[in-house]
C-alpha positions in Angstrom: 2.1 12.3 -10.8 1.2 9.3 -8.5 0.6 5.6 -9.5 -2.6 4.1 -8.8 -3.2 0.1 -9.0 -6.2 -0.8 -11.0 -8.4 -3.7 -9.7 -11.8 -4.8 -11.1 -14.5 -7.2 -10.6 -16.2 -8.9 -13.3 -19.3 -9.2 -11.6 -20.0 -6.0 -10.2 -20.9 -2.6 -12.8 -18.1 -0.3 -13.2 -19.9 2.6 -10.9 -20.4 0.7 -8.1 -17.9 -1.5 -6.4 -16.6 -3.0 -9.7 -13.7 -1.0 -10.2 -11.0 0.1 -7.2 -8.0 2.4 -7.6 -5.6 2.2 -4.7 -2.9 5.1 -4.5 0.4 4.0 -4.4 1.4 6.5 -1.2 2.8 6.3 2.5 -0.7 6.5 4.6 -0.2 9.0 7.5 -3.4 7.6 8.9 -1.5 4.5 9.6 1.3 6.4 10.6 0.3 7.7 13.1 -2.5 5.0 14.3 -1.8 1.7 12.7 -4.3 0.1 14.9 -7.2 1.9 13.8 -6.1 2.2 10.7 -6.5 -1.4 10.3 -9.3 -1.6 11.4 -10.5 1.1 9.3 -9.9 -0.9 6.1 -11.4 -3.9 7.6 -7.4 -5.9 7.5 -8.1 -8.4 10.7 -4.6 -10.2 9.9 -2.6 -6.8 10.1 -4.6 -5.3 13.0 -4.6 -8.8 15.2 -0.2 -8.9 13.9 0.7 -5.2 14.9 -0.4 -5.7 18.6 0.8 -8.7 18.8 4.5 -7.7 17.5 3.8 -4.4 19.7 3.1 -6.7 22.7 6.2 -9.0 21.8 7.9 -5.8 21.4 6.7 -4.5 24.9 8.2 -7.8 26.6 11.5 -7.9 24.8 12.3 -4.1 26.3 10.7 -5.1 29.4 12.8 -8.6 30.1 16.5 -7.1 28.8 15.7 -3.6 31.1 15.9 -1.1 28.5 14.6 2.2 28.4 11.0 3.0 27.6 12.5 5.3 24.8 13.9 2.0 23.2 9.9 0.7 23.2 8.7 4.1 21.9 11.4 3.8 18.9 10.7 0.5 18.1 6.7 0.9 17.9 7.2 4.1 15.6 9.2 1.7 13.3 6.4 -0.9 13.6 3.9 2.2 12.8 6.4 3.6 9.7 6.5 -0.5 8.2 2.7 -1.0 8.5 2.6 3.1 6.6 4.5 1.8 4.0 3.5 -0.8 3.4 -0.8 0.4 3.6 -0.8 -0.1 -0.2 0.1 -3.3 -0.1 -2.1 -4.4 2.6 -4.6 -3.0 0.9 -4.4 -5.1 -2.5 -4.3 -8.1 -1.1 -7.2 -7.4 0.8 -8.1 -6.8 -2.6 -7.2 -9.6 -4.4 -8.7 -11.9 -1.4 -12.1 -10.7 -2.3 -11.7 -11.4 -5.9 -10.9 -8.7 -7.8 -7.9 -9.0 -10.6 -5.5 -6.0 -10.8 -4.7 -4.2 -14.3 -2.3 -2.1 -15.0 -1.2 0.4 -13.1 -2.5 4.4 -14.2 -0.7 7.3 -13.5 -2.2 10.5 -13.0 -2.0 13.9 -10.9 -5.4 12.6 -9.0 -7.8 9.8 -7.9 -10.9 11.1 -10.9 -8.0 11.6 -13.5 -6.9 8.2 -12.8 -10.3 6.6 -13.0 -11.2 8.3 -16.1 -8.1 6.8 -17.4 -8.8 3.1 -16.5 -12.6 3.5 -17.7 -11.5 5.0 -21.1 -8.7 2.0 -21.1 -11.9 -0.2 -20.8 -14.0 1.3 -23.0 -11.4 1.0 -25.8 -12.0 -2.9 -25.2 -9.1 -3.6 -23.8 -8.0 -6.7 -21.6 -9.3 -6.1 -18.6 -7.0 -8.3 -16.6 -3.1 -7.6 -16.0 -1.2 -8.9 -18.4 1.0 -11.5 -16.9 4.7 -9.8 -18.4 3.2 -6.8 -14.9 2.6 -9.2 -12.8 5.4 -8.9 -10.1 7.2 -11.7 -9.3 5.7 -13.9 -11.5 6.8 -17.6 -10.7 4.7 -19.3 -13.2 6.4 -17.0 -16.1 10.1 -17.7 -14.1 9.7 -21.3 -14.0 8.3 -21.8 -17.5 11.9 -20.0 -19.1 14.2 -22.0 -17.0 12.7 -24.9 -17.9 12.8 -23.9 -21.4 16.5 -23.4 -20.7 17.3 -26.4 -19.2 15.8 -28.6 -22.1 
């Protein structure tokens, strides 16, 4: 079964772009073209980053002589970080556009999944993430140590 992050807008109906379910997978589109696949999903900040770490990259290997094999390596680990890390990207995109994650669904595919977070909803439950799933939640972290320093 794969995890899916659950993200919904309150001011947008449920069938159109109100609720988003992201899959919590390695993206071998952005494996294999990071670039584009930035693009793709409209991330300016990650597209604009990778070239200019793959440029940086490209004068590093360049200046200390090594090997064009060295440059090759080193871009397919820029490509595998950026394919890791697609879900990610993706939910802050996300998040930047105003949407509030719930949370998370797991199920054996993207319709299962969504038929679980719209029967979740239509049960009346919260439809924001309940801050004990938020991860690293500094607001939660601060408020018990200062609760164990008094």
């Amino acid at each position: 079964m794969r995890s899916y992050s659950v993200f919904f807008l309150a001011d947008q109906p449920l069938d159109d772009k109100g609720l988003v379910l992201v899959p919590q997978k390695i993206s071998l589109f952005a494996l294999l073209l990071p670039g584009l696949w930035a693009l793709f999903n409209r991330l300016w900040l990650v597209f604009f980053a990778y070239f200019a770490v793959l440029f940086g990259l490209g004068m590093l290997v360049e200046a200390f002589g090594f090997s064009p094999g060295i440059n090759f390596l080193l871009s397919s680990l820029l490509a595998l970080f950026i394919a890791l890390s697609a879900s990610y990207f993706k939910e802050q995109r996300l998040r930047t556009e105003g949407y509030e994650e719930q949370a998370p669904v797991e199920a054996s595919s993207l319709i299962e999944a969504e038929k679980k977070a719209l029967a979740e909803l239509a049960k009346g439950a919260d439809i924001h993430k309940p801050e004990e799933y938020r991860p690293f939640n500094v607001k939660a972290e601060m408020e018990q140590k200062n609760d164990c320093d008094n």
